[in-house]
VOGU-3710 file (C-alpha; in Angstrom, 3 decimals, decimal comma):
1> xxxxxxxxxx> -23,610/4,614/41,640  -20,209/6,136/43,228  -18,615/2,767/41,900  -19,524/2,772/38,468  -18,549/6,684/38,523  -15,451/5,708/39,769  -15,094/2,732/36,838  -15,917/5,664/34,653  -13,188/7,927/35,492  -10,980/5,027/35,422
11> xxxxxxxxxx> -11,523/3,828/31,982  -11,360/7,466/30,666  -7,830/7,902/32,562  -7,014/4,455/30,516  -8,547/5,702/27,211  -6,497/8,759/27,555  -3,301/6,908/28,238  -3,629/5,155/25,185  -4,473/7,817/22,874  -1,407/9,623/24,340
21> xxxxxxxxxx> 0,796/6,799/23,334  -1,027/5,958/20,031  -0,239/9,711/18,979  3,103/9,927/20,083  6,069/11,415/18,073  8,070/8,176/17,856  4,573/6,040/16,919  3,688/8,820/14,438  7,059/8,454/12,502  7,388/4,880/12,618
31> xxxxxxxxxx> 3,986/4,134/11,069  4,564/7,007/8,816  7,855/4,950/7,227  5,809/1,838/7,058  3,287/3,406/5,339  5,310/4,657/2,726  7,554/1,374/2,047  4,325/-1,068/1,771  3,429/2,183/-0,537  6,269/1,424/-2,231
41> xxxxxxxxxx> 6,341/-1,982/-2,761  2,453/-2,335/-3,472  3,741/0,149/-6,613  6,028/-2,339/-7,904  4,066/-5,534/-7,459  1,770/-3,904/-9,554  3,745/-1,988/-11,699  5,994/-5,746/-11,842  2,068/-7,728/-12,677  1,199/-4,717/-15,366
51> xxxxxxxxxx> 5,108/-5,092/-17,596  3,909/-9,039/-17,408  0,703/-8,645/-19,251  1,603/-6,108/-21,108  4,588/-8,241/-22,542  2,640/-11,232/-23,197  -0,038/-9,644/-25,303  3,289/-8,220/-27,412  4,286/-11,607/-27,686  1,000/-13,055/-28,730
61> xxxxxxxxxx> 0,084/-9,689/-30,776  4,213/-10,704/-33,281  2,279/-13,836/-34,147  -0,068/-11,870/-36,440  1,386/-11,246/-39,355  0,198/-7,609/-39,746  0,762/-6,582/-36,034  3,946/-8,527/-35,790  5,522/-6,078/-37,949  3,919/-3,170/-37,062
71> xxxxxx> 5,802/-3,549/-33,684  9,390/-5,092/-35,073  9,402/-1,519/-36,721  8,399/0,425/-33,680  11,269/-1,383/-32,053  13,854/-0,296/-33,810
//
């Protein structure tokens, strides 16, 4: 019983090591910047995939004749 006790302890002392370092100031910022720049570049993938379709059902839409012109006018 004192032994697993003791193992007890132990792996507490660990756990609490590693929370310690998880939460750190230095950890804390550095995951904070990654955060934000796979923010950032998940927003322009799909921002990039969004200005695709959208221009592609333009294109296709200036093959009808009605549309087509419609839009050539908002254009200019």
């Amino acid at each position: 019983m004192e032994k697993k006790i003791g193992e007890l302890n132990q792996n507490i002392k660990d756990l609490n090591v590693v929370i310690k370092r998880a939460n750190s100031l230095h950890v804390v910022f550095l995951r904070g910047i990654l955060w934000g720049l796979g923010s950032a570049v998940g927003a322009t993938v799909i921002a990039v995939i969004i200005i695709a379709i959208l221009s592609s059902i333009i294109q296709s839409v200036n093959d009808v004749p009605v549309l087509g012109n419609v839009i050539n006018n908002l254009q200019k």
